[in-house]
Residue frames as a rotation matrix with the C-alpha (Angstrom) as fourth column:
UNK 1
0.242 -0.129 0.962 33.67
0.917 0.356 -0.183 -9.55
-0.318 0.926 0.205 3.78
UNK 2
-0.839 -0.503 -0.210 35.43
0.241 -0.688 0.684 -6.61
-0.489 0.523 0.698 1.59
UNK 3
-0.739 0.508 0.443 33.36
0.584 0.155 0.796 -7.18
0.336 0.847 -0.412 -1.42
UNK 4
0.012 0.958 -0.285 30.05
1.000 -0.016 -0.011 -6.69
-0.016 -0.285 -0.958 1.08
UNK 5
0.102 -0.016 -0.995 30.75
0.415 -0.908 0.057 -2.59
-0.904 -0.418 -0.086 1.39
UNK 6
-0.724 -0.218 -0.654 31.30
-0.479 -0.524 0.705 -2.11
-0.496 0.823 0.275 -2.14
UNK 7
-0.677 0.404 -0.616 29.13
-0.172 0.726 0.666 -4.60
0.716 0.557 -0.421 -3.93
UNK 8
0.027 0.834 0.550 25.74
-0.983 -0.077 0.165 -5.11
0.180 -0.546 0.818 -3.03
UNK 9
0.698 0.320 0.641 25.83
-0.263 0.947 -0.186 -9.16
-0.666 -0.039 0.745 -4.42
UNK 10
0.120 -0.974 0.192 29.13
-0.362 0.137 0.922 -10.59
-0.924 -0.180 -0.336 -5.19
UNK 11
-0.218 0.401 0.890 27.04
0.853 0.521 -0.026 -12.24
-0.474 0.753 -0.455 -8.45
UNK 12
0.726 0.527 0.441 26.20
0.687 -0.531 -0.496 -8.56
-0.027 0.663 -0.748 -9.62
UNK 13
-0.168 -0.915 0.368 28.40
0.903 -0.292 -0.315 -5.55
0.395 0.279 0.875 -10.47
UNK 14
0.360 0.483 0.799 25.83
0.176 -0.876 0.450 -3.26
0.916 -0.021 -0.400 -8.88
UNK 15
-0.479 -0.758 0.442 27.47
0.187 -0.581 -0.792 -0.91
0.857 -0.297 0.420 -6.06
UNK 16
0.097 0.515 -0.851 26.02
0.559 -0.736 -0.382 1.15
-0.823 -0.439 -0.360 -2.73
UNK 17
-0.564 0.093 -0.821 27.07
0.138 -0.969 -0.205 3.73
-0.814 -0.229 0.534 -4.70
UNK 18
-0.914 0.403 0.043 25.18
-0.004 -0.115 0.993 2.79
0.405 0.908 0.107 -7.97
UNK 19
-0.401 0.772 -0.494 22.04
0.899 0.435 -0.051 2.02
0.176 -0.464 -0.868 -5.95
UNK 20
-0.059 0.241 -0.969 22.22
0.464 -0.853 -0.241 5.70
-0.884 -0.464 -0.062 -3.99
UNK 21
-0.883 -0.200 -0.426 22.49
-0.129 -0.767 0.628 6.83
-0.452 0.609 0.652 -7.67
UNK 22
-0.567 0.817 -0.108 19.41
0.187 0.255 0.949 5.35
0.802 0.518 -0.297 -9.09
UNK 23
0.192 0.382 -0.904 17.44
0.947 -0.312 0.069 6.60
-0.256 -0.870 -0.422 -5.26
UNK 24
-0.426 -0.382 -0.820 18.91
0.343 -0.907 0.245 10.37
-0.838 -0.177 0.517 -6.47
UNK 25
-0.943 0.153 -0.295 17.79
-0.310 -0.085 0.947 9.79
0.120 0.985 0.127 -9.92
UNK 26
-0.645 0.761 0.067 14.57
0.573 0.424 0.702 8.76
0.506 0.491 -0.709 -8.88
UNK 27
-0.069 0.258 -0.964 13.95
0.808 -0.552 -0.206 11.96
-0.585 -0.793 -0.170 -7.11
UNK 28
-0.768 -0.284 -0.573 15.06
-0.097 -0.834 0.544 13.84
-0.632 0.473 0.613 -9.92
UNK 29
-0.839 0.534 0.100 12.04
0.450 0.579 0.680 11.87
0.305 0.615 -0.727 -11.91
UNK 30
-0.073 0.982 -0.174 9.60
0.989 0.048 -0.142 12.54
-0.131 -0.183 -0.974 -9.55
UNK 31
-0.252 -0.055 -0.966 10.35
-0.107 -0.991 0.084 16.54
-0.962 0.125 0.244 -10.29
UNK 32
-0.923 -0.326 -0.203 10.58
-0.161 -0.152 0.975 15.82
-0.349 0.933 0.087 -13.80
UNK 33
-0.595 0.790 0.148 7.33
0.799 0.564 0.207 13.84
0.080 0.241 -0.967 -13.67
UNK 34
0.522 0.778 -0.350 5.53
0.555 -0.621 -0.553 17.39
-0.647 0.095 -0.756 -13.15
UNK 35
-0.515 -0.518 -0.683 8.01
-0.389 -0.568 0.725 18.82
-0.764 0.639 0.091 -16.06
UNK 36
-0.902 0.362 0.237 6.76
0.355 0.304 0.884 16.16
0.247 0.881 -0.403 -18.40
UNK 37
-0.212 0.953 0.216 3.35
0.937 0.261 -0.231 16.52
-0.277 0.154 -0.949 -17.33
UNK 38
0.169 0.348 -0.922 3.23
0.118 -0.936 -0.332 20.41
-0.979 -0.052 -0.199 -17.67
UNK 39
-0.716 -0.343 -0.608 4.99
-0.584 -0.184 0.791 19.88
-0.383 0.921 -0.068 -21.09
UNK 40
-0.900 0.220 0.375 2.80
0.380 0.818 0.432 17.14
-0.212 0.531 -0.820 -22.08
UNK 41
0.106 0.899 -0.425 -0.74
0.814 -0.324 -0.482 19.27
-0.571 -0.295 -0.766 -20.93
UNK 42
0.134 0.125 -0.983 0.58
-0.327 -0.931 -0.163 22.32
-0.935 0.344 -0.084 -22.73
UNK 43
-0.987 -0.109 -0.115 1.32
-0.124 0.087 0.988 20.59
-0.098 0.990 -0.099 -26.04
UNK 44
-0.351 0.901 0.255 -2.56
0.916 0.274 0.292 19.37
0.193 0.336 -0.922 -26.11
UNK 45
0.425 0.643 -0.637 -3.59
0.266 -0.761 -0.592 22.72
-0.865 0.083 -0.495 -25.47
UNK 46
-0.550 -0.644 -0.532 -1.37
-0.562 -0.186 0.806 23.79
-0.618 0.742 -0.260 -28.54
UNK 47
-0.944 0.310 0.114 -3.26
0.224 0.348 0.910 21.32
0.242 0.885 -0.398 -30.56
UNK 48
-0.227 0.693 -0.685 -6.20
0.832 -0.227 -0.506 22.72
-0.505 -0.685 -0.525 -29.43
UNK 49
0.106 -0.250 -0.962 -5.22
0.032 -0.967 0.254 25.86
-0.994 -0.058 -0.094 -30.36
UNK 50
-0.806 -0.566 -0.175 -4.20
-0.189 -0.034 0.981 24.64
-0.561 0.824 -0.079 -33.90
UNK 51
-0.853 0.347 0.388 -7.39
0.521 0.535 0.665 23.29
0.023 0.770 -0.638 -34.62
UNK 52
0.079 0.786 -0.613 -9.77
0.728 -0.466 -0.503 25.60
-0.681 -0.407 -0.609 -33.37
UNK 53
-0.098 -0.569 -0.817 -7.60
-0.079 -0.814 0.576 28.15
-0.992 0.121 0.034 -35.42
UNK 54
-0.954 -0.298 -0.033 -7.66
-0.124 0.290 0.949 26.06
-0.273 0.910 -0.313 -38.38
UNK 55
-0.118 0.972 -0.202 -11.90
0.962 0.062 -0.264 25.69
-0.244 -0.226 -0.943 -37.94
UNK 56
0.290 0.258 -0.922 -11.60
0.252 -0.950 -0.187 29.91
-0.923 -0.178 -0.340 -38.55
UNK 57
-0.383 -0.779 -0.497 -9.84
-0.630 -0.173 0.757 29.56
-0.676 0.602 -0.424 -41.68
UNK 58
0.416 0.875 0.247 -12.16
-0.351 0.405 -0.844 28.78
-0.839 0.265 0.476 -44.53
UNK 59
0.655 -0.315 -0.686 -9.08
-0.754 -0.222 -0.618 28.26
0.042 0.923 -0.383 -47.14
UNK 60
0.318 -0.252 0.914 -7.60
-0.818 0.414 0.398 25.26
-0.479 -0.875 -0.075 -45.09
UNK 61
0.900 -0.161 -0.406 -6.26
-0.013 0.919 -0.393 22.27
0.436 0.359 0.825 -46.79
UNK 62
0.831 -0.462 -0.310 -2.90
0.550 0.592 0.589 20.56
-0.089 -0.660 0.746 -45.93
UNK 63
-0.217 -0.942 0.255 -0.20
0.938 -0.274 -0.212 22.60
0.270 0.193 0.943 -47.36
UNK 64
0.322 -0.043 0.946 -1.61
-0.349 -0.934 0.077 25.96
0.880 -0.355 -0.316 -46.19
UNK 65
0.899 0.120 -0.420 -1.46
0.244 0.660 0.711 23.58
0.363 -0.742 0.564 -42.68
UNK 66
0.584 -0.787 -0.199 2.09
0.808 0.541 0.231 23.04
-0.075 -0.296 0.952 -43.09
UNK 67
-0.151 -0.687 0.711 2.93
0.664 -0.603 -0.442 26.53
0.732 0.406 0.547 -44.18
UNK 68
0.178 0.068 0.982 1.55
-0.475 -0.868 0.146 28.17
0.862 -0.493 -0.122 -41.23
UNK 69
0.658 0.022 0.753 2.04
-0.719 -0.277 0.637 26.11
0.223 -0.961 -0.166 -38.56
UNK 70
0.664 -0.747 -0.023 5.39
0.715 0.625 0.314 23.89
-0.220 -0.225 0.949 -39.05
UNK 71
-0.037 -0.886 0.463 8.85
0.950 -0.175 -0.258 24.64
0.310 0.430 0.848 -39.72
UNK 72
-0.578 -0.126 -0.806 8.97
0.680 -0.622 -0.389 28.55
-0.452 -0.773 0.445 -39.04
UNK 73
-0.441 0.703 0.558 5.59
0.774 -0.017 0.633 29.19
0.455 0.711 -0.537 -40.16
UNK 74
-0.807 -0.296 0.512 4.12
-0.260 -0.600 -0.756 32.25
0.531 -0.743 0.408 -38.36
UNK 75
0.427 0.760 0.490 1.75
-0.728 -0.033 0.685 30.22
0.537 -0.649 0.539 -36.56
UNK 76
-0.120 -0.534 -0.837 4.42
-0.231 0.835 -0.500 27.83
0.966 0.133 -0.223 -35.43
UNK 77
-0.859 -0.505 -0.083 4.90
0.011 0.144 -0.990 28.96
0.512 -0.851 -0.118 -31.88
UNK 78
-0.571 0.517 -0.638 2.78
0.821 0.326 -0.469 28.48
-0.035 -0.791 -0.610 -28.96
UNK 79
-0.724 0.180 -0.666 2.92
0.091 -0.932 -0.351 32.35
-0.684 -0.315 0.659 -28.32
UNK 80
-0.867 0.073 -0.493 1.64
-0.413 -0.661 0.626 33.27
-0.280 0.746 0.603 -31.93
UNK 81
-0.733 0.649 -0.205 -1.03
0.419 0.668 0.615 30.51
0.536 0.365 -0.761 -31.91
UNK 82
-0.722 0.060 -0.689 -2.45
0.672 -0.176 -0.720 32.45
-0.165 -0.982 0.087 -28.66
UNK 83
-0.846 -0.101 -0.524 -2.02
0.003 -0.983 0.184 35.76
-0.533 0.154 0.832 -30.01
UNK 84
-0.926 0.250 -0.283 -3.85
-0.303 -0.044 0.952 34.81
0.225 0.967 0.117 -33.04
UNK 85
-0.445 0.862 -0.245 -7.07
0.662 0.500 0.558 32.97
0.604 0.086 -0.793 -31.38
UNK 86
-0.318 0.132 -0.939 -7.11
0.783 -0.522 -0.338 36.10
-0.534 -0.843 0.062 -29.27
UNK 87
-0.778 0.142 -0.612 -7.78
-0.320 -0.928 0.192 38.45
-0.540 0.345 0.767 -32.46
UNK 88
-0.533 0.664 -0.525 -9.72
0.001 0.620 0.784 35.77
0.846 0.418 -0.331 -34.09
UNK 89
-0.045 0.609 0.792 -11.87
-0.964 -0.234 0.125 35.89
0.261 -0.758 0.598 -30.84
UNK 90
0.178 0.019 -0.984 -11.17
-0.129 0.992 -0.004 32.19
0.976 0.127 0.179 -30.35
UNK 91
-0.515 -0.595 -0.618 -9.72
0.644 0.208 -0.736 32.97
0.566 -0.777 0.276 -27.06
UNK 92
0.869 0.429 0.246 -11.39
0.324 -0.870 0.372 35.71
0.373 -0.244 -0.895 -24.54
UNK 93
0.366 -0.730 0.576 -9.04
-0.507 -0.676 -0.534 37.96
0.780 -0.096 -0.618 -22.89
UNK 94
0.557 0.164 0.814 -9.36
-0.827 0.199 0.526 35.87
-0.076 -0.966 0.247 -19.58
UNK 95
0.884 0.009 0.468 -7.94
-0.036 0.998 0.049 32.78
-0.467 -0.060 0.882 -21.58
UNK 96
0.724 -0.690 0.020 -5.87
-0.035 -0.066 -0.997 34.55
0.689 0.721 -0.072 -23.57
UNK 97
0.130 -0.542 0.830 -4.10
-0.930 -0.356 -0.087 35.27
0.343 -0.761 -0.550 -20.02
UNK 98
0.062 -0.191 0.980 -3.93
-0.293 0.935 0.201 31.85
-0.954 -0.300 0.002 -18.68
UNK 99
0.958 -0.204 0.200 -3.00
0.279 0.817 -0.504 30.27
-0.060 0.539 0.840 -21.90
UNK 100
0.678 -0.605 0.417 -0.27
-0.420 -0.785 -0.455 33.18
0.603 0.133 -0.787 -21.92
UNK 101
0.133 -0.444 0.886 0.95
-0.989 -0.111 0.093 31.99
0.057 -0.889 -0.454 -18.42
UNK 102
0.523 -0.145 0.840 0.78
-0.038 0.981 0.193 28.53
-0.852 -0.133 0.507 -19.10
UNK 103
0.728 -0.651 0.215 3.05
0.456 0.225 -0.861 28.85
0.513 0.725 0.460 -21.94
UNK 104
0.460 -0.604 0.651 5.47
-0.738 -0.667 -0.097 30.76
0.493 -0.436 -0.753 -19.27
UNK 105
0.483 0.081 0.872 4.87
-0.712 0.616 0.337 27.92
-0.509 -0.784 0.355 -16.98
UNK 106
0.906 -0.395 0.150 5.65
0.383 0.618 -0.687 24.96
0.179 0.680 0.711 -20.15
UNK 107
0.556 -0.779 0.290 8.86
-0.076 -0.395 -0.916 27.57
0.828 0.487 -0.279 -21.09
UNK 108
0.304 -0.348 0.887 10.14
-0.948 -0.208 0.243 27.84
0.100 -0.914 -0.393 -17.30
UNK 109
0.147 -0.305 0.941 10.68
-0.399 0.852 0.338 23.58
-0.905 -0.425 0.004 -17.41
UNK 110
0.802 -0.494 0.336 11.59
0.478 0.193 -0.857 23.21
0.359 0.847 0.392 -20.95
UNK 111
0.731 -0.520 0.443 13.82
0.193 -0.465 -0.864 25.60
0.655 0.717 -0.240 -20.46
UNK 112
0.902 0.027 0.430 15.38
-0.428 -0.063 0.902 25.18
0.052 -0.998 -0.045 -16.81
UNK 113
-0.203 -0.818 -0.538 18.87
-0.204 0.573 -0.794 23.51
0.958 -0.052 -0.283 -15.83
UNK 114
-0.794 -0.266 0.547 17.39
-0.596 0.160 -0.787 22.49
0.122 -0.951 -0.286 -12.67
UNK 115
-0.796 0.585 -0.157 15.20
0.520 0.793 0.318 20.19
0.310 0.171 -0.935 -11.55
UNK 116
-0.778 0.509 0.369 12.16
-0.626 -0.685 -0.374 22.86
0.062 -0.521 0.851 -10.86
UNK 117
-0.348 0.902 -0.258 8.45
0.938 0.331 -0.105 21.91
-0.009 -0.278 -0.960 -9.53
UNK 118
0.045 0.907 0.420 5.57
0.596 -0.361 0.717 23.11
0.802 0.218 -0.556 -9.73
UNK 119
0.871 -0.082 -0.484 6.28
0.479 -0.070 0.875 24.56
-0.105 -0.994 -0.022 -5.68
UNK 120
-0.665 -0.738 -0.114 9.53
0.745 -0.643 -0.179 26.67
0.058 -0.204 0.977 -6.58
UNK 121
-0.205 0.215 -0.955 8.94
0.457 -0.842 -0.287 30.26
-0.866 -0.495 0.074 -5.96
UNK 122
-0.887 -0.069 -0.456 8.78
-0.380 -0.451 0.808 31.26
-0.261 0.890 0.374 -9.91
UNK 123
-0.742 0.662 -0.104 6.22
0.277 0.445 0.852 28.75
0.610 0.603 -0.513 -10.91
UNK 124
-0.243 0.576 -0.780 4.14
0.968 0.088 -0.236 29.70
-0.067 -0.812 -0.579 -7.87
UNK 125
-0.634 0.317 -0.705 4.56
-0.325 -0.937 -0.129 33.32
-0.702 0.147 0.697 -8.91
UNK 126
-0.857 0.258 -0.446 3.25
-0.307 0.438 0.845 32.07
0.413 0.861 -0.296 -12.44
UNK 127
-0.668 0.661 -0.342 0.49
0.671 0.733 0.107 29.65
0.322 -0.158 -0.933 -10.89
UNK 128
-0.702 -0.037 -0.711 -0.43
0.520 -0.709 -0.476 32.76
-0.487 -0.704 0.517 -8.88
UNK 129
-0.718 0.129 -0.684 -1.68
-0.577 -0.660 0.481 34.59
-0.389 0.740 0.548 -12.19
UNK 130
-0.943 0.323 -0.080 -4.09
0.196 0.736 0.648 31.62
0.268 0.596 -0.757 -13.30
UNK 131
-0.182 0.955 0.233 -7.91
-0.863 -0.269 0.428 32.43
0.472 -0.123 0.873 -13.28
UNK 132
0.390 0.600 -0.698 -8.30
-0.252 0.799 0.546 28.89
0.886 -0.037 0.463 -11.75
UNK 133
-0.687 -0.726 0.030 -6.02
-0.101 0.053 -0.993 29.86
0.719 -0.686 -0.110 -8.63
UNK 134
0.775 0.610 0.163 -7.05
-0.221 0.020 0.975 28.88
0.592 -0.792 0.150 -5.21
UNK 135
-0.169 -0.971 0.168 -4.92
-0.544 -0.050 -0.838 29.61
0.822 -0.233 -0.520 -2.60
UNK 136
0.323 0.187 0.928 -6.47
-0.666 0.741 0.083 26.72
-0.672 -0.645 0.363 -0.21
UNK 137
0.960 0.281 0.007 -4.93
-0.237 0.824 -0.515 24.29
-0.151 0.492 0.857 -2.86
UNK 138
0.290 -0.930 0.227 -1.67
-0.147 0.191 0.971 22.74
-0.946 -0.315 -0.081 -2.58
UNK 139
0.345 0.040 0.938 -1.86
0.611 0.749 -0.257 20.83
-0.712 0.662 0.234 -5.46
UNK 140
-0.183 0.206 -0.961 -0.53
-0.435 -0.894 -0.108 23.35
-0.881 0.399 0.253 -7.76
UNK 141
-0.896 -0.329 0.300 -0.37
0.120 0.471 0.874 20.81
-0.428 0.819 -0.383 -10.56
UNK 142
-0.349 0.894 0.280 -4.38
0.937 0.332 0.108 20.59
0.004 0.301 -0.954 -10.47
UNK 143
0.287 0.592 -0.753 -4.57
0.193 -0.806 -0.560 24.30
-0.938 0.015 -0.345 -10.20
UNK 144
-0.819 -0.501 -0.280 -2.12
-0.343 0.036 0.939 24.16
-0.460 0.865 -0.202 -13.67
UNK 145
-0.886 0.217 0.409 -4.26
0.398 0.809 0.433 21.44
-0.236 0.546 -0.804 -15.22
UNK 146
-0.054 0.990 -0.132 -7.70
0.688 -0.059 -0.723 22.75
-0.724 -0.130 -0.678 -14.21
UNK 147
0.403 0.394 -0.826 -6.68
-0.364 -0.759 -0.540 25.98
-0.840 0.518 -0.162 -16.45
UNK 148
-0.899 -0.394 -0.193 -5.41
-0.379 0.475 0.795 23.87
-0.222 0.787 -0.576 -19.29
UNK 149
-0.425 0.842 0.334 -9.07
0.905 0.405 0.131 21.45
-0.025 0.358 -0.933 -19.02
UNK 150
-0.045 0.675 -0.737 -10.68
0.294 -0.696 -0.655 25.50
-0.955 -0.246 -0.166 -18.98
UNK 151
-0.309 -0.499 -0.810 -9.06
-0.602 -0.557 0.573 26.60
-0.736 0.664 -0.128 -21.96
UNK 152
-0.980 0.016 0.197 -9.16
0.170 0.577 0.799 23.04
-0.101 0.817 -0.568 -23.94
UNK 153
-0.292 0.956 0.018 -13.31
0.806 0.256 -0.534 23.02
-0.515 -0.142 -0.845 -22.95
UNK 154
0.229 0.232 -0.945 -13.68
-0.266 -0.919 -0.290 26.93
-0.936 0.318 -0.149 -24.37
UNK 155
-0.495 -0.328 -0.804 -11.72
-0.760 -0.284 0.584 25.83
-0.420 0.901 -0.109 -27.78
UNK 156
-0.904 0.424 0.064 -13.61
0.412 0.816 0.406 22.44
0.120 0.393 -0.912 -28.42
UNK 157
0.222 0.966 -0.129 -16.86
0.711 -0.251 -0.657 24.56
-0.667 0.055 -0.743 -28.40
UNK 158
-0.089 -0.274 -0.957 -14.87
-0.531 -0.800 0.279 27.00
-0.843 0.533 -0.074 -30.73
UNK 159
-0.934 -0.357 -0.028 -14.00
-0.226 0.524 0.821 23.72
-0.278 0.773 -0.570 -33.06
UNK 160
-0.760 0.501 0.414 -17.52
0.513 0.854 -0.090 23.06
-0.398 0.144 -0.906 -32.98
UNK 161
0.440 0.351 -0.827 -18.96
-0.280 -0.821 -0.497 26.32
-0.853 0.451 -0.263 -34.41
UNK 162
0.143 -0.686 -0.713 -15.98
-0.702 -0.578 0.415 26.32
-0.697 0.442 -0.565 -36.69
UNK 163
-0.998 -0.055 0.031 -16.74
-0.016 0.687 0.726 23.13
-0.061 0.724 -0.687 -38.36
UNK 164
0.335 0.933 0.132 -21.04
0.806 -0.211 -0.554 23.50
-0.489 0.292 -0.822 -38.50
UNK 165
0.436 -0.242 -0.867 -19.43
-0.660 -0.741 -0.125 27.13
-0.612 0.627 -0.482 -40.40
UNK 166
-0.376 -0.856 -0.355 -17.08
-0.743 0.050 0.667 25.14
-0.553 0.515 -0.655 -42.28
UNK 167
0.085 0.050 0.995 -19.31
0.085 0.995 -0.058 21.97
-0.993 0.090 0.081 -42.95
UNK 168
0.654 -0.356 0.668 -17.85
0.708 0.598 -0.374 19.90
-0.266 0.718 0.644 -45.69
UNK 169
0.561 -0.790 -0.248 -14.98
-0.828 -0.533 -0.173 22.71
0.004 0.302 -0.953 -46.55
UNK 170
-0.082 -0.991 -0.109 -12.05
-0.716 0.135 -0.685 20.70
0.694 0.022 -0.720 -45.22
UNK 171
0.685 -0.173 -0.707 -11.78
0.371 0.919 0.134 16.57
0.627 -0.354 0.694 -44.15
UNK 172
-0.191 -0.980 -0.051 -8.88
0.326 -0.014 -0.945 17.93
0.926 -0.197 0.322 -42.01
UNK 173
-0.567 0.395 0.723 -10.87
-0.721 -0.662 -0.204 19.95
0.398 -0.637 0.660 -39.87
UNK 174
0.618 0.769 0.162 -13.08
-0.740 0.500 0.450 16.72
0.265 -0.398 0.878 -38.77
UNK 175
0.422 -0.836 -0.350 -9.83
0.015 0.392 -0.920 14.81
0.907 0.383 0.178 -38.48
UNK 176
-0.422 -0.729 0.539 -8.76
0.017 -0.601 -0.799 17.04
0.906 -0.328 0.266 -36.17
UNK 177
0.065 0.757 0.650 -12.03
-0.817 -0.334 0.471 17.37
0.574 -0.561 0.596 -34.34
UNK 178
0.778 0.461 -0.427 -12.09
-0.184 0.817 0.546 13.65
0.601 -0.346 0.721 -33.55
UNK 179
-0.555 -0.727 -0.404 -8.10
0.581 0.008 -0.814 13.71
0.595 -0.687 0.417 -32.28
UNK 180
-0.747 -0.202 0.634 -9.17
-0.433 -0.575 -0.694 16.86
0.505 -0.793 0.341 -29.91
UNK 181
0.155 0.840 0.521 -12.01
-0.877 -0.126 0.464 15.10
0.455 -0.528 0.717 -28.55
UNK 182
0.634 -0.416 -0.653 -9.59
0.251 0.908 -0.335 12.12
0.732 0.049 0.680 -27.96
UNK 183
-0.276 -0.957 -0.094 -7.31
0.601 -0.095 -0.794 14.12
0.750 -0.275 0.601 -26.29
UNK 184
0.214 0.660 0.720 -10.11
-0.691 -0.419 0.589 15.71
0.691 -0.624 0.366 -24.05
UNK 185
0.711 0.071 -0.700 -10.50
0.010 0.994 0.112 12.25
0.704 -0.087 0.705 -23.24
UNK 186
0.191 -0.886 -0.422 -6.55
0.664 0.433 -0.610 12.05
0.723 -0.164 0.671 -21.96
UNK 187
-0.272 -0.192 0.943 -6.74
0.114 -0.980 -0.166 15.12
0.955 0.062 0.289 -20.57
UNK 188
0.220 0.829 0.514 -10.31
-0.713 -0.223 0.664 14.76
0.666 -0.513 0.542 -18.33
């Protein structure tokens, strides 16, 4: 049969070559699948970061919220949320460094035109720099994660000072508490 080299099933329209394309494209997934996850682990630290921050900040209500940390508020970015729980002491120096490097790590596959992993030579430099390295561990993903669940565990004992200081200030701040202890949850 002709047809049989081009056309998997004379009843469908679907190719070899569409087939080898969806097999290429699901390689490119499984790479992505540690992009999303590194993006997905570093936004919940980021909210982390937002509430712990916001727990330090006895003048909270929503619209101060939105003015510092949407739109190009100066707590918008990742970096500046860091910075900031690092002078607020929210962060120690040790976390401030591995949240630092995991926001390198996040930026390096947001920001890539290739398909990168966790196993290129950059992200491995990066991984390299994490207080939670171990160079008997392949896995770099779980050496990633493990300093993401360090960090999140340090700032949910920050949120929890910061709201016994704050009690009854600001419904947002318990709001918040109950999402980050949800997202522990997703996290753990």
């Amino acid at each position: 049969m002709a047809g049989e080299d081009k056309n998997v099933d004379e009843s469908t329209s679907v190719s070899r070559e569409d087939l080898q394309a969806l097999v290429e494209g699901t390689k490119v997934l499984l790479l992505d699948g540690e992009a999303s996850s590194a993006i997905r682990y570093t936004s919940l630290l980021e909210e982390h970061l937002r509430i712990a921050l916001c727990s330090k900040m006895p003048n909270m209500d929503r619209k101060m919220e939105g003015i510092l940390f949407e739109g190009y508020g100066p707590l918008s970015t990742l970096r500046s949320k860091i910075d900031i729980a690092l002078a607020l002491d929210v962060l120690t120096e040790a976390l401030h460094r591995d949240a630092q490097t995991v926001r390198k790590i996040r930026n390096k596959f947001a920001h890539s035109s290739k398909n990168l992993g966790l196993s290129s030579d950059t992200l491995v430099q990066l991984c390299r720099n994490l207080s939670t390295f171990d160079a008997g561990e392949k896995r770099l993903m779980k050496i990633f994660g493990a300093a993401i669940q360090k960090i999140t565990d340090h700032l949910a004992e920050q949120i929890e000072v910061g709201l016994k200081e704050a009690k009854g200030r600001s419904s947002i701040l318990a709001a918040a508490l109950k999402q980050a202890s949800a997202d522990k949850a997703v996290v753990g």
